[in-house]
C-alpha positions in Angstrom: -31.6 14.1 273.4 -33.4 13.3 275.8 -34.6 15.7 278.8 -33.6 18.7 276.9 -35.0 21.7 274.6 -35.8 20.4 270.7 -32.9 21.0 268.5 -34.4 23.8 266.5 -31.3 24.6 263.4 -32.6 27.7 262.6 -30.6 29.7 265.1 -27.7 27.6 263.2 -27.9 29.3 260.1 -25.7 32.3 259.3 -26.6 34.7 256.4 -24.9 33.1 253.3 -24.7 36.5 251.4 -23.2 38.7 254.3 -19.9 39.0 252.2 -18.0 38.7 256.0 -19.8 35.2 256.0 -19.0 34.2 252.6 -15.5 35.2 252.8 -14.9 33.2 256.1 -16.6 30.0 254.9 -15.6 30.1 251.0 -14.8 26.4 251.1 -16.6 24.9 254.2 -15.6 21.5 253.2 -11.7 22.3 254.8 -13.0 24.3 257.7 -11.1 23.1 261.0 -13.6 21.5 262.6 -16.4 21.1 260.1 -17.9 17.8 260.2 -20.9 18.9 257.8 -22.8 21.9 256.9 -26.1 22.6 255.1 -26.8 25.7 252.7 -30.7 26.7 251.9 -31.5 28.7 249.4 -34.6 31.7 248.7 -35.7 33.2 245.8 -32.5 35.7 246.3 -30.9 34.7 249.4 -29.3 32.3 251.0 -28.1 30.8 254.5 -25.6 28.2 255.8 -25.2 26.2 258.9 -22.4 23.9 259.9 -21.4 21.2 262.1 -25.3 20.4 262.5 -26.2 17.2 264.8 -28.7 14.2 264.2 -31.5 16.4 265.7 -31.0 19.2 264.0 -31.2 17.1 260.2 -34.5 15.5 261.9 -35.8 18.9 262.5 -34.5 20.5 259.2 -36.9 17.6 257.7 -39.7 17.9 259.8 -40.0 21.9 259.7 -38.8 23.1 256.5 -38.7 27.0 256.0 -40.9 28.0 252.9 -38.6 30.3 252.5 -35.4 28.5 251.5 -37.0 25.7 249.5 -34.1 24.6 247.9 -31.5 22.9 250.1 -27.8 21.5 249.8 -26.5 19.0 252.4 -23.1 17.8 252.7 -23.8 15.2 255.7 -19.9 13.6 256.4 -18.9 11.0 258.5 -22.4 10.4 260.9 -24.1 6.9 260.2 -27.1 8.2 262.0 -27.5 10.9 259.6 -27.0 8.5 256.8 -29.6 6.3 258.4 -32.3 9.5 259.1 -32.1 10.3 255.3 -32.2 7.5 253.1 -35.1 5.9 255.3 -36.9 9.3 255.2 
């Protein structure tokens, strides 16, 4: 993206534990419009983001949050993503 602000996907994330949050994104996988999401996990919490783009998956690699070290991607249909990845 060129020209504009870094893709930083922390603002992305939504508390995963907020039972209104839960509830609403049970299944993300059949979510009208959900091309992919990402859940991290804490010692005892957890956060999800959805519909993430290229640069956000390059910055999720490049500035990983201590606090969530374990993470669980469902990527979908984006090549680039695919590509990012497995050659990281």
């Amino acid at each position: 993206m060129a020209g504009s602000a870094p893709q930083v996907a922390d603002h992305l994330f939504q508390d995963f534990d907020d039972k209104n949050i839960f509830d609403g994104i049970k299944d993300p996988t059949i979510q009208d419009g959900c091309a992919n999401f990402v859940v991290e996990f804490g010692h005892d919490r957890a956060r999800i983001a959805r519909n993430l783009e290229l640069e956000h998956f390059e910055n999720l690699f490049r500035d990983r949050n201590p606090d969530f070290p374990i993470r669980w991607m469902c990527v979908g249909p984006l090549p680039s993503v695919y590509d990012f990845i497995f050659g990281h």
